[in-house]
KEFIVEX-899775 format. One record per residue (C-alpha): chain; residue in one letter; x, y, z; residue number from 1. Coordinates in steps of 0.02 Angstrom, whole numbers, plus 50000, padded with zeros to 5 digits. Each point is the difference from the previous one (the first is absolute). Layout:
N
{pt 'A'; 'A'; {X; Y; Z}; NUM}
...
***
This chain:
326
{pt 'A'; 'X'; {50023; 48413; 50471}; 1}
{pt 'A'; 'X'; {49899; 49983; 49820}; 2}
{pt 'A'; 'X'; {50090; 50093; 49878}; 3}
{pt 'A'; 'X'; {49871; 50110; 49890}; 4}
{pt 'A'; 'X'; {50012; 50087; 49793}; 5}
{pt 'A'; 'X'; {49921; 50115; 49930}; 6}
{pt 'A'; 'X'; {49850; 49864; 49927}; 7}
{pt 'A'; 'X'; {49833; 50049; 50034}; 8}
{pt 'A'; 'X'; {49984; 49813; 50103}; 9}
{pt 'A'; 'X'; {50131; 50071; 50119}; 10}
{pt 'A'; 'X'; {49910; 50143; 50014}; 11}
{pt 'A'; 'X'; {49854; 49933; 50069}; 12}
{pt 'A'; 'X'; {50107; 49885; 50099}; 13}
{pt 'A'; 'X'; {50092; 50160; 50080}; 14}
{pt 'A'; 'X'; {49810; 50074; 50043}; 15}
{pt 'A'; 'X'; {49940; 49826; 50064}; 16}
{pt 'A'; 'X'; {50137; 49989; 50119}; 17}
{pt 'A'; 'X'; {49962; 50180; 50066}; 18}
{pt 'A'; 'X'; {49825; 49965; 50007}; 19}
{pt 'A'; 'X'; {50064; 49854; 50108}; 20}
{pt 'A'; 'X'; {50093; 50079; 50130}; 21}
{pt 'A'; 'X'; {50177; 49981; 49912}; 22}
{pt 'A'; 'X'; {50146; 50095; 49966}; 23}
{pt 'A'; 'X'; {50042; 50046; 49828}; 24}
{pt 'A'; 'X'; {50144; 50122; 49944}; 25}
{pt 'A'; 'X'; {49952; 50103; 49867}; 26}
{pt 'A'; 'X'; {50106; 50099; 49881}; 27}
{pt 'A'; 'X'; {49956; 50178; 49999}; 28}
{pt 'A'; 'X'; {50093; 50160; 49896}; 29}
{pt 'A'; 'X'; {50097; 50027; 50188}; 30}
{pt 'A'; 'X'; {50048; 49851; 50064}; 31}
{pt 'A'; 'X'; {49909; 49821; 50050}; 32}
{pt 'A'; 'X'; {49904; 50002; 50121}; 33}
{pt 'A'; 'X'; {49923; 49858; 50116}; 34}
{pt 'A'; 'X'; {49806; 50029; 49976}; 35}
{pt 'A'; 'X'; {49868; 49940; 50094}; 36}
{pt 'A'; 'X'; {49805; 50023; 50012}; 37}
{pt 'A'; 'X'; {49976; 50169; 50092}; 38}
{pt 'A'; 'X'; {49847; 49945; 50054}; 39}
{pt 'A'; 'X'; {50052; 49846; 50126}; 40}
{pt 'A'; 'X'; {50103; 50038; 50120}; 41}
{pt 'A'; 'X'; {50073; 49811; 50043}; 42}
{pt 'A'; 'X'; {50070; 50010; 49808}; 43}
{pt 'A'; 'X'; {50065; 50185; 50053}; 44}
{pt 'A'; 'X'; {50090; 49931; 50159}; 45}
{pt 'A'; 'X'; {50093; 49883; 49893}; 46}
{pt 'A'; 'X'; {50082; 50116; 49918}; 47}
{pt 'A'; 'X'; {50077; 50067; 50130}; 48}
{pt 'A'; 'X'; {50061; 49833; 50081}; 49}
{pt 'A'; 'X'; {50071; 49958; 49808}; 50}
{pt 'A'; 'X'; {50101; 50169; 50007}; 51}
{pt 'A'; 'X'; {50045; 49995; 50186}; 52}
{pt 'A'; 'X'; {49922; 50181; 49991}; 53}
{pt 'A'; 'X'; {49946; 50094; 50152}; 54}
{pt 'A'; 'X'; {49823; 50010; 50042}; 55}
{pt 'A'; 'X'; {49996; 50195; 50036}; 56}
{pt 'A'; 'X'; {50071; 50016; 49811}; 57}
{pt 'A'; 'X'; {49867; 50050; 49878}; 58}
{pt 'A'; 'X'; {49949; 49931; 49834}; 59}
{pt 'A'; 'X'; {49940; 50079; 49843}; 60}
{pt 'A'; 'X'; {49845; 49928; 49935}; 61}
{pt 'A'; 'X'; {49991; 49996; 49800}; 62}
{pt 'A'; 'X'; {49838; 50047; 49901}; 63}
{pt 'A'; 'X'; {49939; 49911; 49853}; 64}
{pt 'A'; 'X'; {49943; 50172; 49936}; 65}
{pt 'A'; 'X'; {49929; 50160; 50066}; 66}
{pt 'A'; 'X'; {49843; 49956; 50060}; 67}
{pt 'A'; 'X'; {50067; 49903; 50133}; 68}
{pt 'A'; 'X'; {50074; 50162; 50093}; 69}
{pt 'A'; 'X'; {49859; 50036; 50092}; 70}
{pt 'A'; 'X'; {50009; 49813; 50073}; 71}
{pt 'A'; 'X'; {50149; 50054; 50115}; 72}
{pt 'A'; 'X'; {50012; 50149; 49999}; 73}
{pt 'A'; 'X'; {49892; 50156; 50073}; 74}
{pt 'A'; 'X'; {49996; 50184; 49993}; 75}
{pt 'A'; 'X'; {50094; 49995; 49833}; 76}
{pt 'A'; 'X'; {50048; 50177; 49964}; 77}
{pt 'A'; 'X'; {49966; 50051; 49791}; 78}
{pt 'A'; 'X'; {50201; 50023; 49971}; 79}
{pt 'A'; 'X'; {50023; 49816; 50039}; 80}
{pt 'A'; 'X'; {49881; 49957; 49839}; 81}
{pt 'A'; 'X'; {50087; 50124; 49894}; 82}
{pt 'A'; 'X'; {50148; 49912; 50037}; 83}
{pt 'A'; 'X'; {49916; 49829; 49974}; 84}
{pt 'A'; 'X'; {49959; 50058; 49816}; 85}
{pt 'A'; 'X'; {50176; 50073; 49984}; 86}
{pt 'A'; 'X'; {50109; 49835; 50071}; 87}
{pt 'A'; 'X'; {49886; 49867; 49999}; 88}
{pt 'A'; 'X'; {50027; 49877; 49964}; 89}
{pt 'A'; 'X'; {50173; 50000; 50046}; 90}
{pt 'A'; 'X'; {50157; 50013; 50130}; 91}
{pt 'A'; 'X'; {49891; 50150; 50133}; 92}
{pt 'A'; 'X'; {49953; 49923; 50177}; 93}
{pt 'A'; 'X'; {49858; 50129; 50081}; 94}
{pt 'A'; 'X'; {49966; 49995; 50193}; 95}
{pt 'A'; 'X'; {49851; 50046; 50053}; 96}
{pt 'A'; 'X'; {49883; 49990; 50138}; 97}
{pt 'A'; 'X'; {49949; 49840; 50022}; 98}
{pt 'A'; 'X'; {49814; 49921; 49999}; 99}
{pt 'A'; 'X'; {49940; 49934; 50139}; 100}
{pt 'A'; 'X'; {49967; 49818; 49979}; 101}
{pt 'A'; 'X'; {50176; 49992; 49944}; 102}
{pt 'A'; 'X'; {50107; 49863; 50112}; 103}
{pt 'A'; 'X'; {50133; 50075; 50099}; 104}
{pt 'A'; 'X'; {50107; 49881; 49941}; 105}
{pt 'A'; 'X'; {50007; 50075; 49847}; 106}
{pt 'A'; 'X'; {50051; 50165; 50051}; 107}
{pt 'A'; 'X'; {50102; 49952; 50175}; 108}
{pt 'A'; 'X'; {49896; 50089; 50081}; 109}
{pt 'A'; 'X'; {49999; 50174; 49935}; 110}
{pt 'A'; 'X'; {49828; 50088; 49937}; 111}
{pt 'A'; 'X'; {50086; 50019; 49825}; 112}
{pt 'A'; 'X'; {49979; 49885; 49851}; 113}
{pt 'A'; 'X'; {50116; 49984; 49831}; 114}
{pt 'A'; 'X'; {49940; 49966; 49856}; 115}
{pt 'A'; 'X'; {50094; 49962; 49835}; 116}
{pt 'A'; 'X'; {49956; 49953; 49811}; 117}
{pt 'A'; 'X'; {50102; 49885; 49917}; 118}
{pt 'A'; 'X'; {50043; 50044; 49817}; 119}
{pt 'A'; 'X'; {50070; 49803; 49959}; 120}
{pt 'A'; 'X'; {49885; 49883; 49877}; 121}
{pt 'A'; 'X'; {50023; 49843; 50109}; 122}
{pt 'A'; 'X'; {49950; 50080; 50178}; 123}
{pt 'A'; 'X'; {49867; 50084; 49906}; 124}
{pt 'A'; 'X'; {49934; 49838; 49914}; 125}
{pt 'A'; 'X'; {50010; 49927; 50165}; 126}
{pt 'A'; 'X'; {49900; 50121; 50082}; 127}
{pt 'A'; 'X'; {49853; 50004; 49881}; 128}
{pt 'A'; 'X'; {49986; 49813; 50034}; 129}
{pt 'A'; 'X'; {50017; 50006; 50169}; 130}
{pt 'A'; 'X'; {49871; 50158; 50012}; 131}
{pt 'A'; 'X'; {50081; 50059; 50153}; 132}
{pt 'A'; 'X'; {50138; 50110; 50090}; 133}
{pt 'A'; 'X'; {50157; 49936; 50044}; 134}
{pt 'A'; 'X'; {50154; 50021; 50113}; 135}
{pt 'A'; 'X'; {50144; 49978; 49934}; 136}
{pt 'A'; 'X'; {50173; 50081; 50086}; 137}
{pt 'A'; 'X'; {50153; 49929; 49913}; 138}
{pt 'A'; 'X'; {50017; 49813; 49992}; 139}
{pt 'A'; 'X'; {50170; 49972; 50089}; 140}
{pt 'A'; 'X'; {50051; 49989; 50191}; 141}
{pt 'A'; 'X'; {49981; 50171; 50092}; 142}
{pt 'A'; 'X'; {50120; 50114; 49983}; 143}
{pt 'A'; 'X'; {50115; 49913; 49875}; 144}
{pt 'A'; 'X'; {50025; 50028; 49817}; 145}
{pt 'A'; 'X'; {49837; 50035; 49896}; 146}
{pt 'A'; 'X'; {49954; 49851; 49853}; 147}
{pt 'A'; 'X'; {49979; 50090; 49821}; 148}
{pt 'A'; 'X'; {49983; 49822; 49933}; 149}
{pt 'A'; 'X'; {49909; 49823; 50018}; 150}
{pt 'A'; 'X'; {50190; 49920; 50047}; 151}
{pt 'A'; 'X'; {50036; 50128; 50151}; 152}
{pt 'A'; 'X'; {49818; 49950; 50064}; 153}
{pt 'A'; 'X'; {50053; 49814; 49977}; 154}
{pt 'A'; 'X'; {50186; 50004; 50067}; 155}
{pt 'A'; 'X'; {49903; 50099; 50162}; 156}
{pt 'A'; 'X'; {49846; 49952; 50014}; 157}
{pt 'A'; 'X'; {49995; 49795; 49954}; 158}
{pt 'A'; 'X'; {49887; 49908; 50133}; 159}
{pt 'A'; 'X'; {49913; 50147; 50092}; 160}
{pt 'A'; 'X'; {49885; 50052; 49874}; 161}
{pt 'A'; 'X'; {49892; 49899; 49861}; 162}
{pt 'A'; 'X'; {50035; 50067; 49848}; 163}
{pt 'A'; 'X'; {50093; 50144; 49879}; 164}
{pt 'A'; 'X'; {49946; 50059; 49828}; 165}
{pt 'A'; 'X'; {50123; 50047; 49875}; 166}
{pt 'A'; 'X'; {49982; 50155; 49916}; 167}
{pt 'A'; 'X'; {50194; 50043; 49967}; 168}
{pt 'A'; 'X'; {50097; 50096; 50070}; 169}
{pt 'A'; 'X'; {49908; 50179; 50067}; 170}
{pt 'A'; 'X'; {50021; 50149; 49902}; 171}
{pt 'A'; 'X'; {50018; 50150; 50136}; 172}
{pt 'A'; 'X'; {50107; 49902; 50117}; 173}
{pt 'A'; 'X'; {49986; 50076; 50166}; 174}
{pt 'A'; 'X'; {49828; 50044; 50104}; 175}
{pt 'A'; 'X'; {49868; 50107; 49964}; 176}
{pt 'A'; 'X'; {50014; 50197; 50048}; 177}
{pt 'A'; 'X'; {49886; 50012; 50165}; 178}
{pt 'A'; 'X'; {49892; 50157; 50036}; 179}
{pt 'A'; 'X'; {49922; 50021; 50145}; 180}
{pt 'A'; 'X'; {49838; 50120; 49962}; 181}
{pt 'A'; 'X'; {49918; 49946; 50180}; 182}
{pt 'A'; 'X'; {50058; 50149; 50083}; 183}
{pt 'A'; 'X'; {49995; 50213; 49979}; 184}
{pt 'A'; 'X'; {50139; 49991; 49880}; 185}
{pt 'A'; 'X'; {50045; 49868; 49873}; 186}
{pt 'A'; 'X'; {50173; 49929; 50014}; 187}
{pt 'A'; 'X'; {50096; 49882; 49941}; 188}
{pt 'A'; 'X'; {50052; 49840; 50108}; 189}
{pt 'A'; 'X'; {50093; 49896; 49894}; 190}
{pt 'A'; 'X'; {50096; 50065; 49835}; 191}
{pt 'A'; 'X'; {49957; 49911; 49836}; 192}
{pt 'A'; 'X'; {50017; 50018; 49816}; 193}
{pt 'A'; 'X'; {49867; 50117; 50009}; 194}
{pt 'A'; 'X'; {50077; 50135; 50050}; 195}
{pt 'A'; 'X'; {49949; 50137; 50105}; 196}
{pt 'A'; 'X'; {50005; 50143; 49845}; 197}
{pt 'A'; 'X'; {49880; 49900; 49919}; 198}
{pt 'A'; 'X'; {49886; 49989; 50174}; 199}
{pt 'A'; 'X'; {50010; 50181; 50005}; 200}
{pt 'A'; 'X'; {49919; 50035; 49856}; 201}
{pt 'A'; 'X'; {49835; 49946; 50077}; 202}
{pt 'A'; 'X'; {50035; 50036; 50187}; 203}
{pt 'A'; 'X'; {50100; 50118; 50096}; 204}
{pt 'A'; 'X'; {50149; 49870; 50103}; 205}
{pt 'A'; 'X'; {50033; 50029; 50179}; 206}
{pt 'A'; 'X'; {50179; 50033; 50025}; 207}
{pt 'A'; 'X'; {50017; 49999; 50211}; 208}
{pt 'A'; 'X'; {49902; 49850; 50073}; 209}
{pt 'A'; 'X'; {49879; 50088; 50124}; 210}
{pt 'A'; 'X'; {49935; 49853; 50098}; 211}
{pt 'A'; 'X'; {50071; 49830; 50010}; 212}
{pt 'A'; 'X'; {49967; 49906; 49818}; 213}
{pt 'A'; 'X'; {49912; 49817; 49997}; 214}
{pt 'A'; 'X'; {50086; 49850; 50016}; 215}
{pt 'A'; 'X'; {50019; 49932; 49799}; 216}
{pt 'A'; 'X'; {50111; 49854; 49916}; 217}
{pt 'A'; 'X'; {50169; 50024; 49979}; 218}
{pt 'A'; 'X'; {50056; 50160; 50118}; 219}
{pt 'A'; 'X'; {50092; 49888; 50129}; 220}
{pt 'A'; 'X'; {50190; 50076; 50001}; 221}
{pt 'A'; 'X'; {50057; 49812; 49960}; 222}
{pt 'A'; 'X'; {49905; 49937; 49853}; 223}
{pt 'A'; 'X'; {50030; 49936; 49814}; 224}
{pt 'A'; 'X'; {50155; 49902; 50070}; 225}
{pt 'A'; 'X'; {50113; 49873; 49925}; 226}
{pt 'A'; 'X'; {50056; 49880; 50143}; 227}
{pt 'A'; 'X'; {50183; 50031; 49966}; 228}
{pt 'A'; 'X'; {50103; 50164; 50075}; 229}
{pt 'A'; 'X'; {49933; 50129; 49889}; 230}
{pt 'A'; 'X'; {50100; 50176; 49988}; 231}
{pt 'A'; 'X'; {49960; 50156; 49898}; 232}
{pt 'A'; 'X'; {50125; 50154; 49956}; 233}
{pt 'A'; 'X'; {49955; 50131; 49893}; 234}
{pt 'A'; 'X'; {50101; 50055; 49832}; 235}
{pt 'A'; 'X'; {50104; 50128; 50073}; 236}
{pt 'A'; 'X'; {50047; 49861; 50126}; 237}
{pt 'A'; 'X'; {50102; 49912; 49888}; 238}
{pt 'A'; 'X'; {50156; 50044; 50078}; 239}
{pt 'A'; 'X'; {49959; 49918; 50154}; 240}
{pt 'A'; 'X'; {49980; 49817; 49935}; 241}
{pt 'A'; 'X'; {50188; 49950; 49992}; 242}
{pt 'A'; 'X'; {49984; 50038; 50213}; 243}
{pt 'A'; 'X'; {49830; 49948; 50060}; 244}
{pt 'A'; 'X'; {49947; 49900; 49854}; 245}
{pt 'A'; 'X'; {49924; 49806; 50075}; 246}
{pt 'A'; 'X'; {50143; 49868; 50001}; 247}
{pt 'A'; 'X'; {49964; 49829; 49921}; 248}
{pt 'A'; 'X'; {49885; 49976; 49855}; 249}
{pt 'A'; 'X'; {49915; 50122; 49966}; 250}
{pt 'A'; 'X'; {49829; 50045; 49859}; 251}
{pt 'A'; 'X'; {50021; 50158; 49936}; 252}
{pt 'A'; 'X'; {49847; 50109; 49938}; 253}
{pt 'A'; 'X'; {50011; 50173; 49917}; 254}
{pt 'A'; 'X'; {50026; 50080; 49828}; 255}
{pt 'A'; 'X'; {50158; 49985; 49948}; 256}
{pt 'A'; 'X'; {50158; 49862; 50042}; 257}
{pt 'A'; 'X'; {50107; 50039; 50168}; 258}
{pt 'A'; 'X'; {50169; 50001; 49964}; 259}
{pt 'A'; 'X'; {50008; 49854; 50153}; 260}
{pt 'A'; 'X'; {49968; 49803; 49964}; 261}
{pt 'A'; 'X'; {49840; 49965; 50038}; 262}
{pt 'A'; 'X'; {49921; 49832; 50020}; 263}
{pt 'A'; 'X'; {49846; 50055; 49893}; 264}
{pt 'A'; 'X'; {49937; 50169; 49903}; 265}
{pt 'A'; 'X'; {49863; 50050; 49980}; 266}
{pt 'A'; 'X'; {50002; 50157; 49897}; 267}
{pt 'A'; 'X'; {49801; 50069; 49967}; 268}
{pt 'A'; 'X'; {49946; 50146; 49869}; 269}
{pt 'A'; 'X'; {50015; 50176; 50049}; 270}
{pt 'A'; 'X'; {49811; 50018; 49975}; 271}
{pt 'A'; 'X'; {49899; 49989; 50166}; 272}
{pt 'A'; 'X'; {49859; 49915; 49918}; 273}
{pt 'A'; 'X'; {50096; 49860; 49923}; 274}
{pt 'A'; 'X'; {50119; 49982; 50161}; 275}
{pt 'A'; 'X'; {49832; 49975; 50092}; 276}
{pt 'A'; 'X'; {49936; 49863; 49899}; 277}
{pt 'A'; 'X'; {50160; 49910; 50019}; 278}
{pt 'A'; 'X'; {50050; 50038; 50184}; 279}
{pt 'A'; 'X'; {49933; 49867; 50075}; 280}
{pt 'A'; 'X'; {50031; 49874; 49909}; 281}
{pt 'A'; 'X'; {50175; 50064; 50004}; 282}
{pt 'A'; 'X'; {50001; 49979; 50184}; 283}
{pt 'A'; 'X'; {49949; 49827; 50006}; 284}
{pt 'A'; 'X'; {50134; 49947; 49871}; 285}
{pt 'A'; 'X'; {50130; 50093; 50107}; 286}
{pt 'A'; 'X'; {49917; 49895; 50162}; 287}
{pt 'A'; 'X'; {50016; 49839; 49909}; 288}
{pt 'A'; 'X'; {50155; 50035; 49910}; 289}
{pt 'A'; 'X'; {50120; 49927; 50142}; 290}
{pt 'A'; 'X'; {50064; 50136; 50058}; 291}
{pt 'A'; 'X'; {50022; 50078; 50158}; 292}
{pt 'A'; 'X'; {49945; 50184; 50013}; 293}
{pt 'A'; 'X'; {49907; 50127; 49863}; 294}
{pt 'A'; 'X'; {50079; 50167; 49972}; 295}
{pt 'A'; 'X'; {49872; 50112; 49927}; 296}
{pt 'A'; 'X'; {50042; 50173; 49894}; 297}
{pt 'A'; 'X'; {49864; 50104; 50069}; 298}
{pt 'A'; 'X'; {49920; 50086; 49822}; 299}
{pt 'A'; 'X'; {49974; 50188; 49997}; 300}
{pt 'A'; 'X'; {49924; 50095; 50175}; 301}
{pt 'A'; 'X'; {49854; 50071; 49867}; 302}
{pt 'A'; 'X'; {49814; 49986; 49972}; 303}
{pt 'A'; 'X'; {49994; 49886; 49854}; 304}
{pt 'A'; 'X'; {50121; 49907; 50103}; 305}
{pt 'A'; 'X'; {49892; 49971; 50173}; 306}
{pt 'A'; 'X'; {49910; 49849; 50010}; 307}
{pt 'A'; 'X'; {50123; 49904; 49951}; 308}
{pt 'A'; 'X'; {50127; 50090; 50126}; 309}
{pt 'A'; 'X'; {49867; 49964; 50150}; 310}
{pt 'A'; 'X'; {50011; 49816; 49955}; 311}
{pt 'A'; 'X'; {50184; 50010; 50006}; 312}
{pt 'A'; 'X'; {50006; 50092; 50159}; 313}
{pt 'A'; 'X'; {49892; 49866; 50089}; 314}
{pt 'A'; 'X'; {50068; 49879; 49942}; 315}
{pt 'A'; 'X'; {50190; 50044; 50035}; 316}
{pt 'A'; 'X'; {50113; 50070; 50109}; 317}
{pt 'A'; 'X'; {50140; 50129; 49973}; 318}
{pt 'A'; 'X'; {50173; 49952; 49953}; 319}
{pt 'A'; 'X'; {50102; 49992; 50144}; 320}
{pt 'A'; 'X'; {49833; 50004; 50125}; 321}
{pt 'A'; 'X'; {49979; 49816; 50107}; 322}
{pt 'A'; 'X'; {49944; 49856; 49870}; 323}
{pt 'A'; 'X'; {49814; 49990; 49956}; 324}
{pt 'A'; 'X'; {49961; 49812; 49997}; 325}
{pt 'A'; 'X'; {49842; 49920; 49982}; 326}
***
């Protein structure tokens, strides 16, 4: 795997491989994600044999800019440019009908489309070389722990893709919010760190699903997962740890110290925003730290506090609850 910087030679490099038919994890404000050419489909079904992903799972396809909406995307209602204006470019996935000459294997199937704008330099600079779309889901095996950094796509990813470009570690941490505006009503399919009261100021949310939702990345009840035992309790839970708390070494992750030995803490900022940019990263330290299990200290059942509880949920299971191992 060539190992890309920020230089404007391994910028062009990144684009030529594209161009070429090869994969390239990008950094973007979210997390990295494993882009190919949107346009050829033998580059597109290599990213799912690199991830081990499922071919009825969807990708998003990310725009160099705006004017490439109307490439994959059809019967664009006006609220979804409003919110273009408002959140592009930035962490806000939009589904929407799909166009027709777009390959099923981008959307598994389904008639609907997303779309995304990346707000990072590098996948930007990449793109306006490149002068196309690309896919890009996260650049890791399915279903495990997303990379927020160039190392987590090398420990994971070394020999099944061609290259990774360094951009640092990613500011927002965890996946963009996903809206699904393809329907009657606009809801929300997959919580980010833009958070429904700031959708809602351009768009009145469904709160009951009506009619089943489309398929989009990251809903599977298993997802986000360390491949270690991984347990969650919430804060009033405390009490329970000295009875059902894993045996053996064990990572802990939550705000403040247990009053048990752990084999590793982990304690994160009280602040949702800066726990997100650091959770997973956390995770994979915890995975790699030798230790047997994770015990997770759920943070607050809130709004500000959602997204990064849905990545906890998935990728956990309840304390005391048969072991989630992946």
């Amino acid at each position: 795997m060539d190992y890309l910087n920020a230089h404007p030679e391994d910028i062009d490099r990144a684009a030529r491989l594209l161009r070429e038919g090869r994969l390239v994890a990008l950094p973007t404000e979210t997390v990295y994600g494993l882009a190919a050419c949107a346009e050829d489909t033998q580059a597109i079904a290599k990213v799912f044999s690199a991830k081990g992903r499922p071919a009825d799972h969807p990708l998003i396809v990310h725009l160099p800019d705006l004017s490439h909406l109307t490439r994959w995307a059809c019967r664009i209602p006006p609220v979804a440019f409003r919110l273009a204006e408002a959140f592009w470019p930035g962490p806000l996935t939009l589904v929407l009908p799909a166009a027709p000459a777009v390959p099923s294997l981008i959307t598994g199937g389904q008639d609907t489309i997303a779309v995304r704008w990346s707000a990072h330099p590098l996948f930007q600079a990449v793109l306006d070389k490149l002068g196309c779309a690309v896919v890009a889901p996260s650049a890791n095996p399915f279903g495990h722990i997303s990379p927020t950094s160039a190392a987590h796509v090398l420990k994971h990813m070394e020999g099944r893709i061609d290259a990774v470009l360094d951009g640092g570690d990613c500011r927002v941490g965890v996946e963009s919010t996903i809206l699904d505006l393809s329907g009657p009503e606009a809801r929300i399919l997959r919580p980010g760190c833009i958070s429904a009261s700031q959708l809602a100021g351009y768009l009145p949310l469904a709160q009951r699903h009506s009619a089943p939702a489309p398929r989009v990345p990251g809903a599977l009840d298993s997802h986000y997962a360390p491949r270690l035992p991984c347990h969650r309790f919430e804060n009033n839970d405390r009490a329970r740890l000295a009875q059902d708390a894993p045996s053996g070494k064990c990572a802990f992750i939550g705000f403040r110290a247990l009053p048990m030995s752990t084999h590793r803490s982990y304690l994160l900022p009280a602040d949702p925003a800066a726990y997100a940019s650091q959770l997973y990263a956390v995770l994979h330290q915890a995975e790699s730290s030798g230790s047997e299990s994770i015990l997770i200290e759920m943070p607050p059942d809130t709004p500000e506090w959602l997204h990064v509880r849905d990545r906890l949920l998935r990728a956990s299971s309840s304390l005391g609850s048969p072991e989630r191992c992946r």
